[in-house]
MARBA-3410 file (N, C-alpha, C, O; in Angstrom, 1 decimal):
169
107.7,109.8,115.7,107.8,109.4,114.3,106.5,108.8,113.9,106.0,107.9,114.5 ~ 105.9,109.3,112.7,104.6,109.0,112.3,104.8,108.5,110.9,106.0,108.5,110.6 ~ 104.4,108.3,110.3,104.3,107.8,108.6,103.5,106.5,108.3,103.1,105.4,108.8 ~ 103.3,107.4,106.8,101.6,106.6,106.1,102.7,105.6,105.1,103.7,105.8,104.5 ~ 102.2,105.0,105.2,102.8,103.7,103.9,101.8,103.3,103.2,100.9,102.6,103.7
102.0,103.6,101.9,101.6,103.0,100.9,101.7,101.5,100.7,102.8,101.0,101.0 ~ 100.9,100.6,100.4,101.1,99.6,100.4,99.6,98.7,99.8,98.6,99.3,99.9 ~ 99.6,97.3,99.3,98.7,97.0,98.9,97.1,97.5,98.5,96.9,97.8,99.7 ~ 96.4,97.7,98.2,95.7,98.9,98.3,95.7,100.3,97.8,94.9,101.3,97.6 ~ 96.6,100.1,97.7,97.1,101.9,97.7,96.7,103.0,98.5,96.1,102.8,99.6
97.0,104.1,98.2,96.1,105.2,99.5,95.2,105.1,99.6,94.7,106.1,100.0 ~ 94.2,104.1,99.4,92.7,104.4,99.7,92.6,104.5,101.5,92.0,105.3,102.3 ~ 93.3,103.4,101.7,93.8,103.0,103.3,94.7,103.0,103.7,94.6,102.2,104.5 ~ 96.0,103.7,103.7,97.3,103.9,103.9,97.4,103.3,105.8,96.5,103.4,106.7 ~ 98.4,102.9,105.7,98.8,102.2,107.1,99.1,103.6,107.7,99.2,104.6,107.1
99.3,103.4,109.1,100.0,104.7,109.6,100.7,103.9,110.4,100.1,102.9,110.9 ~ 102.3,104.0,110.7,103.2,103.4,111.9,104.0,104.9,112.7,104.6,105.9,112.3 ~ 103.5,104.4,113.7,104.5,105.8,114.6,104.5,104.9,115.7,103.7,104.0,116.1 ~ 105.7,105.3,116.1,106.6,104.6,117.2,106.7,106.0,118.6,107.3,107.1,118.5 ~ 106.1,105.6,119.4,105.6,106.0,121.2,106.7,106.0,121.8,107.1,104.8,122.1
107.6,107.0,122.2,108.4,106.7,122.9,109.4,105.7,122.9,109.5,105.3,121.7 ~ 110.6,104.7,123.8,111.4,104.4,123.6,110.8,102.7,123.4,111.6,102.0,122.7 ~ 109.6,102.1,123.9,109.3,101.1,123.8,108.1,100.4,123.1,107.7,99.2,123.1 ~ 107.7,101.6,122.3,106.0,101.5,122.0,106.4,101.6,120.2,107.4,102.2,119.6 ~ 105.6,101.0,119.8,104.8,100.4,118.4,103.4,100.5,117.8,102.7,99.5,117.8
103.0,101.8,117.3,101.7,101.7,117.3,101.1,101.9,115.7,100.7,102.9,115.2 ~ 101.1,100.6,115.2,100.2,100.7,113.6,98.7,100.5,113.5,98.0,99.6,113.9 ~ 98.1,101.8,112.7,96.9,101.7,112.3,96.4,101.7,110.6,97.2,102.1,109.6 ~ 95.4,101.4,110.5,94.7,101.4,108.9,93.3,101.2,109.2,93.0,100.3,109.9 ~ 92.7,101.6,108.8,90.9,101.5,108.5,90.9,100.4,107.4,91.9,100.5,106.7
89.8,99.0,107.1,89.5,98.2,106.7,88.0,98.7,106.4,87.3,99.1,107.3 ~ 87.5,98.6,104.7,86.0,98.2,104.2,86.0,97.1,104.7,86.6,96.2,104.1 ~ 85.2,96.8,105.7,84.5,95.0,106.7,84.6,95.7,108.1,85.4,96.4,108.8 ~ 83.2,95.1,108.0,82.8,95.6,109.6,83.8,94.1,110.5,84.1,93.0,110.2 ~ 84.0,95.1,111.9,85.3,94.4,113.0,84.9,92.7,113.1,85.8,91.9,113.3
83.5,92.3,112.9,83.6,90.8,112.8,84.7,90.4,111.8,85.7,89.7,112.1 ~ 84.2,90.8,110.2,84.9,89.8,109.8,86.4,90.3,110.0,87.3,89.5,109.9 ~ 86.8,91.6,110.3,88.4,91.7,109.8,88.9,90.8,111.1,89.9,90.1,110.9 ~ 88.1,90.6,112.9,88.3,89.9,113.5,88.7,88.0,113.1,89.6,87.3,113.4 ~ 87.4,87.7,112.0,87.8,86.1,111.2,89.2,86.0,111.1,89.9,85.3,111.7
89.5,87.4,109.9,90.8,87.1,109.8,92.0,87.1,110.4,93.0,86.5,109.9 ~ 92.1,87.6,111.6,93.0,87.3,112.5,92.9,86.1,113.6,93.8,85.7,114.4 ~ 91.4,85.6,113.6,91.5,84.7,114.8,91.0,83.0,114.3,90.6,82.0,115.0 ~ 91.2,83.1,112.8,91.1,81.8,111.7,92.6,81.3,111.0,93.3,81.7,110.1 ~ 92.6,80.3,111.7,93.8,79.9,111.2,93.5,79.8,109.7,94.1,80.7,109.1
92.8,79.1,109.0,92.7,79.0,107.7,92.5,80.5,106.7,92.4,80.6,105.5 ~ 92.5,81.3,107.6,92.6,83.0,106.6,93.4,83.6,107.2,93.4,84.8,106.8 ~ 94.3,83.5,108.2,94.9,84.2,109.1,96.5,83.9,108.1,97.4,84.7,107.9 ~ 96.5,82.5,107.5,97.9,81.9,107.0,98.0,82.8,105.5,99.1,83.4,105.2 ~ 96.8,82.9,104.8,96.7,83.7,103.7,97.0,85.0,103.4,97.1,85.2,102.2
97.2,86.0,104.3,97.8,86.9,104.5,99.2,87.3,105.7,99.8,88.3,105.9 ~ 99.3,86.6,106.0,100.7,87.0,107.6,101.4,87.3,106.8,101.7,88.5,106.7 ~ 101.9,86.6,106.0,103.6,85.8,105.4,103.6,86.7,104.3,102.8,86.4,103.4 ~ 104.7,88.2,104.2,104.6,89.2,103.5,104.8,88.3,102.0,105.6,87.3,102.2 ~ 104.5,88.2,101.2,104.8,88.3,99.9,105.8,88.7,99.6,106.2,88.2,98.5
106.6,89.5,100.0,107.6,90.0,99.4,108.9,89.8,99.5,109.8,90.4,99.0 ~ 108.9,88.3,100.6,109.9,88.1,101.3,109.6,86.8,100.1,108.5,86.3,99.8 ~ 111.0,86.3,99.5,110.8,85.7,98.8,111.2,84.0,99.4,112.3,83.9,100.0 ~ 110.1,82.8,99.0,110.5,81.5,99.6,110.4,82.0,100.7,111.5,82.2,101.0 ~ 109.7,82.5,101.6,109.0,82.7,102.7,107.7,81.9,102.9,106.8,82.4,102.2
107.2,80.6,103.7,106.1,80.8,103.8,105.8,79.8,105.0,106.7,79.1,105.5 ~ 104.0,80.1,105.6,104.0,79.8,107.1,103.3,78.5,106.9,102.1,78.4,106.7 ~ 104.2,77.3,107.1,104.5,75.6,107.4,103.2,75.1,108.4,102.6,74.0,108.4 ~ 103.1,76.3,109.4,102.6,75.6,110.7,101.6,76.7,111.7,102.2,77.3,112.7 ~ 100.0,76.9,111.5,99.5,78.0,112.3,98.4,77.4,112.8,97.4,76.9,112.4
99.0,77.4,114.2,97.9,76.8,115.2,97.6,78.1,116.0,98.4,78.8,116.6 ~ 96.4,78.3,115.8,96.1,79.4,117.0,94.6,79.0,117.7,93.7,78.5,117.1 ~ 94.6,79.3,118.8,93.8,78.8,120.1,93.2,80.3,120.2,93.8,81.0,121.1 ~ 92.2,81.1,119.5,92.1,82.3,119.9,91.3,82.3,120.7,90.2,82.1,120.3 ~ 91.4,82.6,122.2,90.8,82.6,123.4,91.2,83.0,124.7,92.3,82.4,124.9
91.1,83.6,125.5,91.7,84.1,127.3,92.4,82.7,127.7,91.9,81.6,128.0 ~ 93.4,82.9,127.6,94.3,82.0,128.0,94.6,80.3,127.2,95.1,79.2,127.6 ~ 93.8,80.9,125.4,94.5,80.2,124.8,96.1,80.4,124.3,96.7,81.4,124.7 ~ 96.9,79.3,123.3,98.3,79.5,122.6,98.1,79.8,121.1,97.1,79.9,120.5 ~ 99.1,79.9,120.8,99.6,80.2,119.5,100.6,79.4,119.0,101.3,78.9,120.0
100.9,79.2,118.2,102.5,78.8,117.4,102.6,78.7,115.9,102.2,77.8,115.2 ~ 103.1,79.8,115.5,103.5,79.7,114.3,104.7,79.0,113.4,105.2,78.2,114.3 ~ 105.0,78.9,113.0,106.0,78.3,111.8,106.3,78.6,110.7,105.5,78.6,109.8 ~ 107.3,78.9,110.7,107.7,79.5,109.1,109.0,78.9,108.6,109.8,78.4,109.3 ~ 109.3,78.9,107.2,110.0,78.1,106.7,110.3,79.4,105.6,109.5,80.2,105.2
112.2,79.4,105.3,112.5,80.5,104.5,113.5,79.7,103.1,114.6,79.8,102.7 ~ 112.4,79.0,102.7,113.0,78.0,101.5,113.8,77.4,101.7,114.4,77.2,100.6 ~ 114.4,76.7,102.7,115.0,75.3,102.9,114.4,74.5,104.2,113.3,75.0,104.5 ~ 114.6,74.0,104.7,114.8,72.9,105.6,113.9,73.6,106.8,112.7,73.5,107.2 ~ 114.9,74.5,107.0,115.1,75.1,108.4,113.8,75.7,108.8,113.3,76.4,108.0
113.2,75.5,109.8,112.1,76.8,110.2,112.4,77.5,111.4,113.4,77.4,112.1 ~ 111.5,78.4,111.5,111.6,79.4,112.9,110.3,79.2,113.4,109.5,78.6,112.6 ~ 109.8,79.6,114.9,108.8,79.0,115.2,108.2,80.5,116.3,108.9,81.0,117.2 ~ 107.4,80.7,116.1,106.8,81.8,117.3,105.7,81.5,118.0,104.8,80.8,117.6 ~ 105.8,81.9,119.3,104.4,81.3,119.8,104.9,82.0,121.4,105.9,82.4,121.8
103.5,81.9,121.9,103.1,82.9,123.2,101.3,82.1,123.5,100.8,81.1,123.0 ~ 100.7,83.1,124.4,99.6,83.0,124.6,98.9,84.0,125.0,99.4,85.0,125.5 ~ 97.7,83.9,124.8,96.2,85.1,124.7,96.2,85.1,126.0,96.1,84.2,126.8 ~ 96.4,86.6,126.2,96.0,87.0,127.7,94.7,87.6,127.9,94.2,87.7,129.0 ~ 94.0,88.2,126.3,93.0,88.8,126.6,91.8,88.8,125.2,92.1,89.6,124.3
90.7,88.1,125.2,90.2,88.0,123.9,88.9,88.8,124.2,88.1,88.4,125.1 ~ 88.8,89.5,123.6,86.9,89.6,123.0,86.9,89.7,122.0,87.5,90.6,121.5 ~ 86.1,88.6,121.3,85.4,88.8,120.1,85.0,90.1,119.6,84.3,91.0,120.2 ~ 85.6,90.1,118.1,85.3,91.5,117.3,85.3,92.5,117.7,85.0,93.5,116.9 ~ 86.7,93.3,119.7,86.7,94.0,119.4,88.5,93.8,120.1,89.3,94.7,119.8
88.9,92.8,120.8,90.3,92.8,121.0,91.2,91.3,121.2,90.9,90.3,121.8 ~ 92.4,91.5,120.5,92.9,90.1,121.1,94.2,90.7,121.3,94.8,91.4,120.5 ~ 94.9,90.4,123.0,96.1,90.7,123.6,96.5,89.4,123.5,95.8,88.4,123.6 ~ 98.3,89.5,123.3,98.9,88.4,123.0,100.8,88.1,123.7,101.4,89.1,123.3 ~ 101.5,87.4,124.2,102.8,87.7,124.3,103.5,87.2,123.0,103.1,86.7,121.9
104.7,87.6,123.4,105.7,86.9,122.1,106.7,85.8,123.0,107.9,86.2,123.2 ~ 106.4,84.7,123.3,107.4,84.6,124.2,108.6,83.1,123.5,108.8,82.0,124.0 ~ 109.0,83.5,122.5,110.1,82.9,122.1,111.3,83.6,122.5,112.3,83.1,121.9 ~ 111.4,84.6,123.3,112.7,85.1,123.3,112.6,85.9,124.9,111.6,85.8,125.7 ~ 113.7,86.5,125.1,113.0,87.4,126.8,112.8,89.0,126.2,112.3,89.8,127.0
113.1,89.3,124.7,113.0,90.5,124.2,111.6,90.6,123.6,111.4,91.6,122.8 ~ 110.4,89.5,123.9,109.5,89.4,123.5,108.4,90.5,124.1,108.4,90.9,125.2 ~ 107.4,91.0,122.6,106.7,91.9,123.2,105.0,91.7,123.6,104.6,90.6,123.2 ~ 104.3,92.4,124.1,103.2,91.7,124.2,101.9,92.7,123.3,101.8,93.8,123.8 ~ 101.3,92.6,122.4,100.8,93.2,121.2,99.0,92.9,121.4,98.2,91.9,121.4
99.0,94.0,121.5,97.3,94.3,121.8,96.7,94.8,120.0,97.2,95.6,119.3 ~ 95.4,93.8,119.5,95.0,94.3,118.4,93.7,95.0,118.7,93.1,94.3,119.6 ~ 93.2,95.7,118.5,92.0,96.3,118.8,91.3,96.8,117.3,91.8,97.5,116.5 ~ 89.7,96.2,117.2,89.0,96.6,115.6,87.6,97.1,116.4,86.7,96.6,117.1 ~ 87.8,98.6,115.9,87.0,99.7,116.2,86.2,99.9,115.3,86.6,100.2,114.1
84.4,99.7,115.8,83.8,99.8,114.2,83.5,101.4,113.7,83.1,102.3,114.4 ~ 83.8,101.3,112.5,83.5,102.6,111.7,81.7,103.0,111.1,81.1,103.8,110.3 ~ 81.4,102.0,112.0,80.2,102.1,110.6,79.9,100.8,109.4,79.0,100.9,108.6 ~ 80.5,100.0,109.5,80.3,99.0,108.9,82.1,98.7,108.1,82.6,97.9,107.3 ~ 82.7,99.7,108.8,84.3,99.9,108.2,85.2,99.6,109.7,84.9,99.9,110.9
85.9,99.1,109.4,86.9,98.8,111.1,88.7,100.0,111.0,89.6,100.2,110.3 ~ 88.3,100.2,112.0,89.6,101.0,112.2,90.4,100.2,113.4,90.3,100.1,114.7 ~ 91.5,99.5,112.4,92.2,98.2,113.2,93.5,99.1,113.6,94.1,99.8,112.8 ~ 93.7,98.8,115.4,95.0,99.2,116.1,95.7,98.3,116.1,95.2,97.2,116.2 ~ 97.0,98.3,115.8,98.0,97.3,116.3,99.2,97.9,117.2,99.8,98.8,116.8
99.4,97.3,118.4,100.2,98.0,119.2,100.7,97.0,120.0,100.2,96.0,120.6 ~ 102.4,97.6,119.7,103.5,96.2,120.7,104.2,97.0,121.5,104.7,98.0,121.1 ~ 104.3,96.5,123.1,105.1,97.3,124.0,106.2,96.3,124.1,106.0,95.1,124.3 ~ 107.4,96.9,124.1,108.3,96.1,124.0,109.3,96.3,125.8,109.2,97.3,126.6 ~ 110.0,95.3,126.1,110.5,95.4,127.4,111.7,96.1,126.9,112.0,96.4,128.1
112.6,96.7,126.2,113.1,97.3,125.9,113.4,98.2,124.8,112.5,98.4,124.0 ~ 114.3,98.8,124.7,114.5,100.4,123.7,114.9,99.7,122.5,114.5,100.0,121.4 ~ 116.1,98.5,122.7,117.1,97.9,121.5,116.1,96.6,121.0,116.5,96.1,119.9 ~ 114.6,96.0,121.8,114.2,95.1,121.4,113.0,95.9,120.0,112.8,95.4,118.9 ~ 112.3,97.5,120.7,111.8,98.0,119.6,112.9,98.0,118.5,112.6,97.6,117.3
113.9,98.2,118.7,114.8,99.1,117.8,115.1,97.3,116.9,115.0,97.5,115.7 ~ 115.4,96.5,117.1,115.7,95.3,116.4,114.1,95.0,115.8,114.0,94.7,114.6 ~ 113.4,95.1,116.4,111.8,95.0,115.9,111.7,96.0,114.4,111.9,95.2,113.5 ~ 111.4,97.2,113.9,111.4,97.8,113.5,112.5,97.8,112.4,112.4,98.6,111.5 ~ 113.3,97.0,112.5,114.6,96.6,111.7,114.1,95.2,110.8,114.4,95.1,109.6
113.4,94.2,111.5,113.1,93.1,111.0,110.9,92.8,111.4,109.9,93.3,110.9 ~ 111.0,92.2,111.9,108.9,91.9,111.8,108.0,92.7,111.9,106.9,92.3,111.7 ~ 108.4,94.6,112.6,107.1,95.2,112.1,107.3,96.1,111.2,106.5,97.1,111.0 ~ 108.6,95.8,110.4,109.1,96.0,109.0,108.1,95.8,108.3,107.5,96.8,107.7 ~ 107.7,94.7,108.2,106.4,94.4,106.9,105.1,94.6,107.5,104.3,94.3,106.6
104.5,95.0,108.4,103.5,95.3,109.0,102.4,96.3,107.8,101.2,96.4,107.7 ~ 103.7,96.9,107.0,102.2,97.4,106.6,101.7,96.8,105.0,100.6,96.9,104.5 ~ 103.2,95.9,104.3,102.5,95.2,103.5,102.0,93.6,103.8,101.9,92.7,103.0 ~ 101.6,93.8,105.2,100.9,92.3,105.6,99.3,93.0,106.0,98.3,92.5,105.7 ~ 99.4,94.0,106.4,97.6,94.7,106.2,97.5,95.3,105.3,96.7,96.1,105.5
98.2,95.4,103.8,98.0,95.1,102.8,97.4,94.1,102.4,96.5,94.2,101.6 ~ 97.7,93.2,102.9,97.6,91.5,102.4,95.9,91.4,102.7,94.9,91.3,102.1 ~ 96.3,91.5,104.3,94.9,91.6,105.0,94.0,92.4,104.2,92.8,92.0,104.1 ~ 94.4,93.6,103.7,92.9,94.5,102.7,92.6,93.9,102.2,91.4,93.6,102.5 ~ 93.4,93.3,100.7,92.7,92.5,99.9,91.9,91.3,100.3,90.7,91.1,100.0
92.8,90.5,101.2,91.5,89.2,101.3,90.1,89.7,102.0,89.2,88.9,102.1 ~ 90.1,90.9,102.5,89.1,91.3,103.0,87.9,91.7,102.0,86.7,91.4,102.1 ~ 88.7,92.3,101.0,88.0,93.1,99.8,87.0,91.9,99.2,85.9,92.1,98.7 ~ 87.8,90.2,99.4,87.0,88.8,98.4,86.5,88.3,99.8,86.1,87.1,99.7 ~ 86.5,88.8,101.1,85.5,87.4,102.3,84.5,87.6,102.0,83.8,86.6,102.5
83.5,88.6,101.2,81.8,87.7,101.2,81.7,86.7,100.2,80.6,86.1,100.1 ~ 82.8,86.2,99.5,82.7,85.0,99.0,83.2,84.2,100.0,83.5,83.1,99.6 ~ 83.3,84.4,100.7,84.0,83.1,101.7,82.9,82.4,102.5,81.7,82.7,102.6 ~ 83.4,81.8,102.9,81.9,80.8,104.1,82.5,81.5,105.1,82.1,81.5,106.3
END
């Protein structure tokens, strides 16, 4: 199963999600920014919060992003769905290089997957992989129902802020 999603941006860059078999997750999209910066934005807590948290989930937003991006640094996110209550995710970096990969677990749960991002340069354009193997068939299948549901209007999100980082420091 393959399909382009429209989404922030519009087709200029359409996401692609196709699902590998019974355990695999594999979303792509090309980015205008060469792989350093679209790398900023995933491995900067302070640009990384500005795009995660789809927009479209409403009174959705992320409370708490600590990330340690490094070989055997953590993570922990936080999110809050307009009251009280949060949810909390977090794992650790099993595998980093700079501007070209960061592998990661999910380990709040035992259904957690481990998600490889890889930004391939285009030429001064990045062609960003995102890929989760999941330990089971019903954990993609509950996946796919709920968090990589919005995957492609969260690199939506990611386009735009991409489109305004050379104003950024």
């Amino acid at each position: 199963m393959t399909r382009h999603v429209d989404s922030a941006g519009g087709m200029r860059n359409p996401t692609s999600v196709e699902r590998r078999g019974d355990r695999e997750l594999v979303v792509t999209r090309t980015f205008d920014a060469p792989p350093s910066t679209v790398y900023r934005a995933w491995s900067q807590p302070e640009l990384f919060q500005r795009w995660w948290v789809p927009k479209s989930v409403p009174g959705m937003s992320l409370v708490s992003c600590e990330l340690d991006v490094r070989t055997g640094g953590k993570y922990r996110l936080e999110f809050a769905a307009g009251g009280t209550d949060t949810m909390a995710f977090y794992g650790k970096y099993i595998e980093v290089v700079p501007n070209e990969r960061i592998v990661w677990t999910n380990d709040e749960g035992d259904e957690g997957a481990i998600t490889t991002v890889t930004f391939e340069d285009l030429g001064g354009k990045t062609l960003l992989t995102f890929h989760e193997a999941y330990p089971s068939k019903e954990a993609l299948e509950e996946a796919l129902q709920g968090s990589a549901a919005a995957l492609p209007e969260q690199l939506g999100q990611l386009g735009d802020l991409l489109s305004g980082m050379e104003d950024l420091p």
